[in-house]
ROKOLBA-57860 format. One record per residue (C-alpha): residue number from 1; x, y, z; residue in three letters. Coordinates in Angstrom, 3 decimals, always signed. Last residue first. Layout:
// ROKOLBA-57860
seq->NUM, u->X, v->Y, w->Z, type->Ala
...
// end
This chain:
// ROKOLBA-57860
seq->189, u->-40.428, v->-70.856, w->+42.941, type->Unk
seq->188, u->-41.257, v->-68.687, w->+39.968, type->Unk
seq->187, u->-38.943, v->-65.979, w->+39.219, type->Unk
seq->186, u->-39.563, v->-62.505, w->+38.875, type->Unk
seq->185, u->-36.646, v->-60.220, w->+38.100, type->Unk
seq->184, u->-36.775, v->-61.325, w->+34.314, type->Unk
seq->183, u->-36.874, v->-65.224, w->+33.118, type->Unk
seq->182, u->-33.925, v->-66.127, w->+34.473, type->Unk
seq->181, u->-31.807, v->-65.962, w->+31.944, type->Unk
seq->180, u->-32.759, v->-62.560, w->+31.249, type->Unk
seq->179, u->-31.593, v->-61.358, w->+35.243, type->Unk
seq->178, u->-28.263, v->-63.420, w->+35.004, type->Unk
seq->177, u->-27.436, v->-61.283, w->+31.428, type->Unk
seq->176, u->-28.810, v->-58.203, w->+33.460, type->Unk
seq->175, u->-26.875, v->-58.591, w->+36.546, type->Unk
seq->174, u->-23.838, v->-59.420, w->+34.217, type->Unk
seq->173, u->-24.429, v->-55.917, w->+32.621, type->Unk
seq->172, u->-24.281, v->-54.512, w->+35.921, type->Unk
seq->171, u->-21.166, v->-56.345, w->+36.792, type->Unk
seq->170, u->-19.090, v->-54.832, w->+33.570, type->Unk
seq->169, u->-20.809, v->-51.435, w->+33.783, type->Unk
seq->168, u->-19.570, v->-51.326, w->+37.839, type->Unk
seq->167, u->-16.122, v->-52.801, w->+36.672, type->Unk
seq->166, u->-15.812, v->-49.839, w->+33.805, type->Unk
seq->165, u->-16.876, v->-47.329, w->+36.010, type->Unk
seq->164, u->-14.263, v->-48.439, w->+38.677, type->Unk
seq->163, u->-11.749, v->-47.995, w->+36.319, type->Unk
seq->162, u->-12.721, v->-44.991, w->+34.606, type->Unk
seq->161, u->-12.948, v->-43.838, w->+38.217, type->Unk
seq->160, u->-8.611, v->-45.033, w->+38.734, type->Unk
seq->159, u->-7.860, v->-43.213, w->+35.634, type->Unk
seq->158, u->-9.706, v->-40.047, w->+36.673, type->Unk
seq->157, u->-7.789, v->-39.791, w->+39.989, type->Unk
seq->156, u->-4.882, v->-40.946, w->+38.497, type->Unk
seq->155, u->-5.089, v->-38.010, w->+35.889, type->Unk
seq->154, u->-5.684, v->-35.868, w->+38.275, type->Unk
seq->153, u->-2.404, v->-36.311, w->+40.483, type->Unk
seq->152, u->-0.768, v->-35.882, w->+37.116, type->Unk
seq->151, u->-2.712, v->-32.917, w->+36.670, type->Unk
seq->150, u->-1.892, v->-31.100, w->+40.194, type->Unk
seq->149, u->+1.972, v->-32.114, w->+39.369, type->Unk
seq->148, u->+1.983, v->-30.010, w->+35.828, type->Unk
seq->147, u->+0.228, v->-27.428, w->+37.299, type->Unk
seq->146, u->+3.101, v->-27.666, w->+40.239, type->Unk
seq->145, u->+5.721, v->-27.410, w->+37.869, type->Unk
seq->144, u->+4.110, v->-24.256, w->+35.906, type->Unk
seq->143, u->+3.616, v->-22.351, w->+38.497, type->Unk
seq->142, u->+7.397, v->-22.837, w->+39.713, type->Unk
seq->141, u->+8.487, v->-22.200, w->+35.964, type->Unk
seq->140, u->+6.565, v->-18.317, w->+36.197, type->Unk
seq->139, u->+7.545, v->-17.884, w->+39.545, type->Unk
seq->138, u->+11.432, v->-18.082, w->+38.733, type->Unk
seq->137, u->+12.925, v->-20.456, w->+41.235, type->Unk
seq->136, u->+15.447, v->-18.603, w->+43.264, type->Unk
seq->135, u->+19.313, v->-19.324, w->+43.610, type->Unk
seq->134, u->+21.165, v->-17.554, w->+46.385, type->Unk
seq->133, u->+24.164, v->-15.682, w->+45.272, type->Unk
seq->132, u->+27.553, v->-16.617, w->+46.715, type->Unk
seq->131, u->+28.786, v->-18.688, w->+43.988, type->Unk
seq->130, u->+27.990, v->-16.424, w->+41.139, type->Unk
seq->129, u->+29.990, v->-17.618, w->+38.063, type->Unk
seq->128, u->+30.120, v->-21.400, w->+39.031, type->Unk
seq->127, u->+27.161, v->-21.851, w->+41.024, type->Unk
seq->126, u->+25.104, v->-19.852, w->+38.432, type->Unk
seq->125, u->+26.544, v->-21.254, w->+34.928, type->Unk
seq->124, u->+25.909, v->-25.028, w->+36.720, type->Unk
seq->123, u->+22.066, v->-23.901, w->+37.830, type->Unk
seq->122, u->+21.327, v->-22.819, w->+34.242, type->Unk
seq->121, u->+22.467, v->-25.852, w->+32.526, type->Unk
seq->120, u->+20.152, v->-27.670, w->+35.096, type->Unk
seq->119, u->+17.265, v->-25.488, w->+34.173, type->Unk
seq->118, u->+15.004, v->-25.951, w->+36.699, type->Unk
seq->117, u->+14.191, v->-21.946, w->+35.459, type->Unk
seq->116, u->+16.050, v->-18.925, w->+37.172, type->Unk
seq->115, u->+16.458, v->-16.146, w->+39.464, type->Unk
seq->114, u->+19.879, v->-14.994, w->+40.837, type->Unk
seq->113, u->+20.199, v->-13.436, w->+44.671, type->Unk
seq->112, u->+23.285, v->-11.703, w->+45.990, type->Unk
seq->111, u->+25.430, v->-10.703, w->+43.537, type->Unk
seq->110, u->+28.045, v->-8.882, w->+45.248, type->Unk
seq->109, u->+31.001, v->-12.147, w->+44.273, type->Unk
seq->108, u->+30.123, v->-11.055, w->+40.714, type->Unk
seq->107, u->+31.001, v->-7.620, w->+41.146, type->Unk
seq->106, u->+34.212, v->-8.596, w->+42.938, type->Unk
seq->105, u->+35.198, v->-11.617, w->+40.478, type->Unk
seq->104, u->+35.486, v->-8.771, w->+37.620, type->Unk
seq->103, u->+33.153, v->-9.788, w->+34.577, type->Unk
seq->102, u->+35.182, v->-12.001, w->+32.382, type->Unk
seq->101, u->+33.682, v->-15.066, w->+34.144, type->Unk
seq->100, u->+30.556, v->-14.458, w->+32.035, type->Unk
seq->99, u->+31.824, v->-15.302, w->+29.119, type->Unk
seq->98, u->+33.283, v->-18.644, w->+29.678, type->Unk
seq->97, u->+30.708, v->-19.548, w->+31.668, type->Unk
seq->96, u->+28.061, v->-18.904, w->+29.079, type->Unk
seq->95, u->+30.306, v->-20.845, w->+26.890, type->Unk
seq->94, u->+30.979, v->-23.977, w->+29.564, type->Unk
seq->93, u->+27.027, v->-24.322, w->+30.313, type->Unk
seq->92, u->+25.803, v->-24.501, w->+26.578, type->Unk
seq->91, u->+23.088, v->-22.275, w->+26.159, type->Unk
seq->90, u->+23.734, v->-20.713, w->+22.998, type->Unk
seq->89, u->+24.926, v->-17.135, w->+22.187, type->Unk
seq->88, u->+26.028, v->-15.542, w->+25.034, type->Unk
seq->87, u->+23.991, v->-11.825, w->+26.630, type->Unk
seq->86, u->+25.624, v->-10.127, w->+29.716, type->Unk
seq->85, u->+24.450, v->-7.941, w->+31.649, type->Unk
seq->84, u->+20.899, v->-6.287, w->+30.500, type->Unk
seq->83, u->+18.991, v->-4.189, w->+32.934, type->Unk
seq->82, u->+21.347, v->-0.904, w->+32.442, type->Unk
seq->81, u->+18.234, v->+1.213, w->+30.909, type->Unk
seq->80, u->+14.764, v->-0.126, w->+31.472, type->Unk
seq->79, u->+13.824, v->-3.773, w->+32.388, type->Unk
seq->78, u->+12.692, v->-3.220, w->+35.751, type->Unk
seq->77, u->+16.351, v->-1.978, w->+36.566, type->Unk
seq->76, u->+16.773, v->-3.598, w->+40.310, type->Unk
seq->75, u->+15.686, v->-6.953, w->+38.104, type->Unk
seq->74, u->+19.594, v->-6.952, w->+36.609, type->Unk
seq->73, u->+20.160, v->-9.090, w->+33.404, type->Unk
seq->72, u->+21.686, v->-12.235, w->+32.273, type->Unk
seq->71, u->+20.821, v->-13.527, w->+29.022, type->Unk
seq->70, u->+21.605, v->-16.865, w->+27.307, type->Unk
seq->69, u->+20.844, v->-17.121, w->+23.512, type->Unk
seq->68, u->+18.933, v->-19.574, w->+21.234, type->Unk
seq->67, u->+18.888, v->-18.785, w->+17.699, type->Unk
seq->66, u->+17.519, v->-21.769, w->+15.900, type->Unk
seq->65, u->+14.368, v->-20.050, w->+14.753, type->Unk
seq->64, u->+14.752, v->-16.015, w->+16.354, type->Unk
seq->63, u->+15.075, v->-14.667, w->+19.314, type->Unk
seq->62, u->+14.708, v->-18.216, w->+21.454, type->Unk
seq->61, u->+15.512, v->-17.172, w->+24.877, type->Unk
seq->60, u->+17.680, v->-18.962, w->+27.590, type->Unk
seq->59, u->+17.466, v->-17.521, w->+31.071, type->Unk
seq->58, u->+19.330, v->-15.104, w->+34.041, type->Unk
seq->57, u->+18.029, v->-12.947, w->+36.504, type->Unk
seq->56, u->+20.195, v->-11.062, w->+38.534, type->Unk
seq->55, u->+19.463, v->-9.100, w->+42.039, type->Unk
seq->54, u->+22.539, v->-7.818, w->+43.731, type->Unk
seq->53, u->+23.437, v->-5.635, w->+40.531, type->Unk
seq->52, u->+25.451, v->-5.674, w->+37.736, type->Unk
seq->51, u->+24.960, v->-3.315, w->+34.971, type->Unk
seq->50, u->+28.373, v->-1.860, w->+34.974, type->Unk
seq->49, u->+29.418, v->-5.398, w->+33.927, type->Unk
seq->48, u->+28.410, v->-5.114, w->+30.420, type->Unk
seq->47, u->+29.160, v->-8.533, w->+28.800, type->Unk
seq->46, u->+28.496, v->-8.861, w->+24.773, type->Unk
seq->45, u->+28.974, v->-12.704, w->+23.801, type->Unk
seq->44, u->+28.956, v->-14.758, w->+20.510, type->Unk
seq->43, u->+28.581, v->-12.159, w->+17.253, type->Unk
seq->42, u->+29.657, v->-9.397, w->+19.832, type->Unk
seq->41, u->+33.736, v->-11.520, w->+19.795, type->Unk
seq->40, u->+35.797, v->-9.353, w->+17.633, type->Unk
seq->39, u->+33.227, v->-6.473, w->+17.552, type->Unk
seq->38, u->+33.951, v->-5.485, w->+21.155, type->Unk
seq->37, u->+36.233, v->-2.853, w->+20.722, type->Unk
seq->36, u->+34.818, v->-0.772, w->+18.220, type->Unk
seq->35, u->+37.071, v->+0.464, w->+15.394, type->Unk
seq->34, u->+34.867, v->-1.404, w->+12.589, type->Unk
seq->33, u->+31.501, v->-0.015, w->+14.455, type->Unk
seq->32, u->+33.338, v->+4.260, w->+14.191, type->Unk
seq->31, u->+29.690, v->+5.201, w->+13.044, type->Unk
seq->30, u->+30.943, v->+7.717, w->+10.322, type->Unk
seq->29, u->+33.243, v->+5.289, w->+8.355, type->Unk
seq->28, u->+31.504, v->+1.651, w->+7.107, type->Unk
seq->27, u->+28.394, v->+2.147, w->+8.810, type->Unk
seq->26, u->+28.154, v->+5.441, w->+8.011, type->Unk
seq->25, u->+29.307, v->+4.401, w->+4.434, type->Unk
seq->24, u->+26.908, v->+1.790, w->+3.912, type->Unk
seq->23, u->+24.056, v->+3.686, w->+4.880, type->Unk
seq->22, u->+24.369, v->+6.625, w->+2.830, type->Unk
seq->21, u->+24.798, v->+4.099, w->-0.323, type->Unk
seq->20, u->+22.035, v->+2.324, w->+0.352, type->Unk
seq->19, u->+20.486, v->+6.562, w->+1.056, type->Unk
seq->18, u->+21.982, v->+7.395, w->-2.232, type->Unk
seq->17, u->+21.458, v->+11.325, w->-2.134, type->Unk
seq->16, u->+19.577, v->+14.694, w->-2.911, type->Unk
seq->15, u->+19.404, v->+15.928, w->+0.064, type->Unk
seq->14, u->+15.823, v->+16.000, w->+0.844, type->Unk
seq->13, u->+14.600, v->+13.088, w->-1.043, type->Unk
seq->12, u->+17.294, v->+10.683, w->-0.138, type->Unk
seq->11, u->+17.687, v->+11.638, w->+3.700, type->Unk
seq->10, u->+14.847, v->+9.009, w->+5.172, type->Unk
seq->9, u->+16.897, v->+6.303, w->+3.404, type->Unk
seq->8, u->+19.529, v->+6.250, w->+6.222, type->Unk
seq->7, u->+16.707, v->+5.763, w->+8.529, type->Unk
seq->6, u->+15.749, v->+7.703, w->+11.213, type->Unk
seq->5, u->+16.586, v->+7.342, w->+14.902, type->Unk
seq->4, u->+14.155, v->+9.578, w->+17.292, type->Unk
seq->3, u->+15.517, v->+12.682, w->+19.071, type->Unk
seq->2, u->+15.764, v->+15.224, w->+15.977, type->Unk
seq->1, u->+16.872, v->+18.555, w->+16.929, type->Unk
// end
């Protein structure tokens, strides 16, 4: 038996049939998606709290221009099966809130740790859906705020020499003007 998914198109030659048409109707009919619970609100939130786990992560991703979602997912899962949580279109604090406070206050009460960005957004959803969890910086955001420190303290550096150069030019070539007027570095007395 076939283990990979196929398309609906894949059928055509074989059996002789519309695979548009195919597609339609298992979508329609076969696939039971107009009975499913959750298709009422999966165009703003999906929440599966089975996948909870002490260790969360949650950020904003960009899937697509102008689609900007909030996910929550569990780091015990590596990113295989059961990692994802909860995922809520936009990033607006009160929305992401909104969804995931339908997971039952026990499971979120068990979270223990949550990762994220400086986000402030981020750190409102967190103290407000999983008050008991400590918050961790994500490494990725904490490297990148202390790059962004080390080159501020550079730039000073290097605006304070270009300084300094530029006074040291300046005087040198006032040496030089003093030094022409003069005759050259040998004056007669």
């Amino acid at each position: 038996m076939e283990k990979h998914p196929i398309t609906a198109r894949s059928f055509e030659d074989d059996y002789h049939i519309d695979g548009d048409e195919y597609g339609r109707a298992y979508k329609d009919h076969l696939s039971g998606n107009r009975e499913w619970s959750e298709l009422g609100h999966a165009d703003q939130w999906l929440i599966f709290p089975e996948n909870i786990s002490p260790h969360v992560s949650i950020d904003e991703t960009c899937l697509s221009t102008g689609e900007v979602y909030t996910i929550a997912s569990n780091k015990d899962a590596h990113g295989r099966k059961g990692c994802l949580i909860a995922v809520v279109k936009g990033t607006k604090a009160k929305d992401v809130i909104k969804a995931l406070m339908k997971i039952p206050k026990a499971l979120r009460m068990s979270v223990e740790e949550v990762t994220l960005d400086f986000s402030e957004s981020l750190h409102n959803i967190v103290e407000t859906c999983f008050p008991k969890a400590m918050r961790t910086l994500d490494g990725f955001h904490h490297q990148q705020f202390c790059l962004e420190a080390l080159q501020e303290v550079r730039r000073e550096y290097r605006r304070e020499q270009m300084t300094l150069d530029a006074h040291a030019r300046e005087e040198h070539r006032l040496m030089m003007r003093l030094l022409q007027e003069n005759d050259g570095p040998f004056v007669d007395e």
